[in-house]
N, C-alpha and C positions, 0 to 999 in steps of 0.2 A: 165266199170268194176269197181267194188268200193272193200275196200281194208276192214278189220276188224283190228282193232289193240287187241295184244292179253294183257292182267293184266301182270303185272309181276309176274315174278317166287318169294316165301321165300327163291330160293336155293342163295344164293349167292359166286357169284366162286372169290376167291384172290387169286391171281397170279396162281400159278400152281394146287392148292387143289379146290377141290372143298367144300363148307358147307354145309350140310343141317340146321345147327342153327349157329347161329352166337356167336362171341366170346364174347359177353358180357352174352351172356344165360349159358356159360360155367364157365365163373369167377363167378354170382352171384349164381351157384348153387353149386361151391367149399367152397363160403364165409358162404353157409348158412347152409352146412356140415361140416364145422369147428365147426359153434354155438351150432348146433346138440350135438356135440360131447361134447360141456363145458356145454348143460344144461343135458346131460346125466349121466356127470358124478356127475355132484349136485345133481342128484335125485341120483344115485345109487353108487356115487364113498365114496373111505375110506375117512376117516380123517389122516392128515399127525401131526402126533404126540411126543412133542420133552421131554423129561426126562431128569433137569438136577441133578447133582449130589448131592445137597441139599434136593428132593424129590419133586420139583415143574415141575407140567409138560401143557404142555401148546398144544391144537389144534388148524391147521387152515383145511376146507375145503379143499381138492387136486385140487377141480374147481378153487381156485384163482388162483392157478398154471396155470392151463390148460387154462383160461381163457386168461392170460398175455400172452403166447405164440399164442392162439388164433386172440388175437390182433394184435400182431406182425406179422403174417401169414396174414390176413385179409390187412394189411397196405400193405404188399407187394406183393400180388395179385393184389389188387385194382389200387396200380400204376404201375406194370408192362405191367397188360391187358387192367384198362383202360384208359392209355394212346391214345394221338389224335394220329395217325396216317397217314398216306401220300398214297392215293389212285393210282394205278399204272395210 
């Protein structure tokens, strides 16, 4: 009697859930929905505009904005999800 060994499965099961994509497929498509959003708003977003009392007034882009907190979001994905981990 001879035996076939089967491929393995993409599913991969952790602890009690089961995946059909795994967790890195999931942070790098949050990280790159973040960036989405900061070149979104440079093509399409206001300018943050400041007047002061003299009459001098001064613009930055809202993406530098969006973009800093972008950063920030991106740093703390990247090490919460891609953190090593400890397989059961």
């Amino acid at each position: 009697m001879s035996t076939l060994s089967h491929e393995s499965s993409p599913v991969v099961r952790t602890g009690r859930r089961l995946q059909l994509v795994p967790i890195e497929a999931w942070t790098s498509l949050a990280i790159v929905v973040m960036w989405l959003a900061v070149l979104f708003d440079a093509m399409f977003g206001p300018n943050i505009t400041s007047t002061t009392p003299g009459g001098t007034s001064s613009s930055v882009p809202s993406a530098v904005a969006v973009a800093l907190f972008a950063t920030i979001g991106t740093l703390a994905v990247a090490k919460y999800w891609l953190r090593p981990r400890e397989h059961d």
